[in-house]
N, C-alpha and C positions, 0 to 999 in steps of 0.2 A: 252521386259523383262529387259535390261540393262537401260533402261527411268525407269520403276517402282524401281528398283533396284537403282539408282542414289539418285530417288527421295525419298524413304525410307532414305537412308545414309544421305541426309540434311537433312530431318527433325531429327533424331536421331540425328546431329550434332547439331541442333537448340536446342534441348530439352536440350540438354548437357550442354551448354553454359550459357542458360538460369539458367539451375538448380546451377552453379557452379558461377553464378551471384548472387545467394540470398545467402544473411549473415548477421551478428547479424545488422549490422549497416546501412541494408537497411530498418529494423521495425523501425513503430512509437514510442516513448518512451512518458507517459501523468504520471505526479506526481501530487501531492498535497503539499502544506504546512502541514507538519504533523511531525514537530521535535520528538526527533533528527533522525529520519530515514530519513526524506528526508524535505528541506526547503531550502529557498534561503537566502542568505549572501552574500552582496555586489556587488547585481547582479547578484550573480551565483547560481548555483543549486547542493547542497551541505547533506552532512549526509551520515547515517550509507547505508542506503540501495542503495544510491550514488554510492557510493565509492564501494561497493559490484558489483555493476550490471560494471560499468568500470573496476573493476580488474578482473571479472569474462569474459568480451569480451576479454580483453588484454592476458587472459588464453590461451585462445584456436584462437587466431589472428587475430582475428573479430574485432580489436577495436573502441569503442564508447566514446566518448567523452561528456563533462558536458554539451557543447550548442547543443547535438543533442536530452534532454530533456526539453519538455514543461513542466512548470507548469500551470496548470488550476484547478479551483476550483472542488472539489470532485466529484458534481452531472454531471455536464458535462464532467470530466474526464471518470467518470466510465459508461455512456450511452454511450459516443463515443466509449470505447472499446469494449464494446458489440456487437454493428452492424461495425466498420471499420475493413476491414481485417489489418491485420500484424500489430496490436496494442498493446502493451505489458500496464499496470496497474501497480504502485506499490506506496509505500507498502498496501498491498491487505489482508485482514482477512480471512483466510480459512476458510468457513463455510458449513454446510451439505446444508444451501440453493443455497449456492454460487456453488457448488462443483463441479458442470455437465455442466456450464455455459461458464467456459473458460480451457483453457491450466494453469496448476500450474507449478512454478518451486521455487526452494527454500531449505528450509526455509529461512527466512532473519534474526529472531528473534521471541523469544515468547513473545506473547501480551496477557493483559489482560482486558477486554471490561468491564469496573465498572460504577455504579453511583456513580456520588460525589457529596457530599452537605455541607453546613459549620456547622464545629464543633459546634457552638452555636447553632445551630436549633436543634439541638440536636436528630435528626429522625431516626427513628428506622425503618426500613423495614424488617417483615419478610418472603414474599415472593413478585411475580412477582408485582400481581394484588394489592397489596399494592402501587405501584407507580402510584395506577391512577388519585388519591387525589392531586396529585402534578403537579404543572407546571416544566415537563421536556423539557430540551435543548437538540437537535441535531443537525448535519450535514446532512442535504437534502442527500437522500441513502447510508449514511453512515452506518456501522456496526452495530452502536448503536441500530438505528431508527427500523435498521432491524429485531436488536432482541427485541427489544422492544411490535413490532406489530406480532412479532411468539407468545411472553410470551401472547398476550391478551392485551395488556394497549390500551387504545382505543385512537383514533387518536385527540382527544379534548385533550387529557393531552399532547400533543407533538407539541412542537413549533421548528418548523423548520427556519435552517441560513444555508447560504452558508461559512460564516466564524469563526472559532474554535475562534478567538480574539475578534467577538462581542459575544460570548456566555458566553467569558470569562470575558467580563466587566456585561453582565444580570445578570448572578450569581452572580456578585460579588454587585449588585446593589439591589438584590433581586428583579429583573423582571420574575426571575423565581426559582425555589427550588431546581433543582436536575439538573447534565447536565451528559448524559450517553454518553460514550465515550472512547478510548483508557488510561488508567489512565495515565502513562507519558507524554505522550504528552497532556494531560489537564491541568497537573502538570506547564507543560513547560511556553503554552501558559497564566494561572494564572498569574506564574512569570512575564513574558514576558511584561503582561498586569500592572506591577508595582504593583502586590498584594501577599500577602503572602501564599504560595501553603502548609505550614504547618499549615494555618485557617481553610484547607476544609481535610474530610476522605470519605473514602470509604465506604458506606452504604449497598452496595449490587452487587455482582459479575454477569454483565451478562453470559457473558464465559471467559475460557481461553483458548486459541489455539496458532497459531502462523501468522509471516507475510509473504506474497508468491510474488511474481510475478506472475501476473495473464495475459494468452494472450490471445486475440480470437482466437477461435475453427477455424478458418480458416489458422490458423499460421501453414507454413511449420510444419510435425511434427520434420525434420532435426535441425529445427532449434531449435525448442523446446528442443531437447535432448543438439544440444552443448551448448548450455545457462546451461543448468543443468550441463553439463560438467563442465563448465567455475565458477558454483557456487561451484560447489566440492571440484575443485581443491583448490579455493582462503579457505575452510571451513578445507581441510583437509594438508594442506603444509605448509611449514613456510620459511620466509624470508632470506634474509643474514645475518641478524642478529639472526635466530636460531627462533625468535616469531613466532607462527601461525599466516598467513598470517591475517585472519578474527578475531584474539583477538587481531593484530594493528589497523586493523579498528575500533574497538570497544573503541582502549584505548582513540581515537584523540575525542570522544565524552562524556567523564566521566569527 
């Protein structure tokens, strides 16, 4: 009895140790280029949702650092998270398809998923199955794409890219009409791309919702909570200077 009795007490020590070993900064972190909430600058891995997810580990003690996030391109960021355990996604469009899929934490900011096309074309869409006439731009499983093929538009009107910067030179080339997508960050990259982001409007809202951190359903749910903790705090507290911690974040990218 004092053998079963020994042996119960280390494994309950092992359990122990073990469970008091996982924290924010033993998960995988995978982003995208997808200004201004997350994209690289001089090497580094930078923006709104950055800076959120590190002052939100630094909350609660767990701190995570700029080089402990990969950036990778969309489609592979968000398949990897899917099947790898302790995978965290962001920034992530909460959606009714997406919703059962993984762990949310958040919000990060609201987003709105538009097509955009250039002012001169002068195109009037008034509903979904109206975009099927047109050659639309995506991001391979991006948001867009997603609600694109919910609405009906049939998968001939959809040209898929791995990068928001060649979709933003097609568009701008007229290789294609319309490119569905985060509006600011389409905004961004236009700019970006050395074009005028006041040439092209907004044609048609796919949704509006917001941006999440998205984890695998395999993610401690402990951890999942202090992350939300650690978002809370930075969303509802304010600095030494009196600002809410998350509208200084906000200000360093206006």
């Amino acid at each position: 009895m004092k053998l079963i009795a020994r042996v119960s007490t280390l494994m309950l020590m092992a359990y122990s140790t073990l469970a008091i070993s996982q924290s924010l900064n033993s998960l995988t972190y995978l982003t995208e280029e997808y200004p201004p909430y997350n994209f690289s600058e001089e090497g580094k891995v930078t923006g709104i949702a950055v800076d959120l997810l590190l002052s939100a580990s630094k909350e609660v003690g767990e701190e995570i650092f700029g080089n402990d996030i990969a950036l990778q391109p969309w489609a592979r960021a968000y398949r990897s998270t899917l099947i790898k355990p302790d995978t965290v996604l962001f920034s992530t469009t909460r959606t009714t398809l997406r919703e059962n899929l993984f762990y949310w934490v958040g919000p990060i900011a609201e987003t709105r998923i538009v097509i955009l096309a250039k002012k001169s074309h002068e195109i009037k869409i008034e509903s979904a199955m109206d975009l099927a006439q047109y050659r639309i731009g995506v991001i391979r499983d991006d948001v867009g794409e997603q609600l694109l093929l919910e609405a009906g538009v049939p998968r001939d009107s959809i040209q898929e890219n791995s990068y928001a910067e060649n979709i933003a030179q097609q568009i701008q080339k007229e290789r294609i009409d319309l490119w569905a997508y985060e509006e600011n960050v389409a905004k961004w990259w236009i700019a970006t791309a050395g074009y005028r982001a006041s040439d092209y409007e907004v044609v048609h809202v796919l949704q509006e919702g917001e941006l999440y951190f998205a984890l695998n359903k395999s993610t401690d749910i402990r951890l999942v909570k202090r992350l939300q903790k650690g978002v809370d705090l930075v969303r509802e507290t304010k600095n030494e200077d009196g600002v809410n911690k998350f509208d200084a974040i906000l200000n360093l990218y206006r």
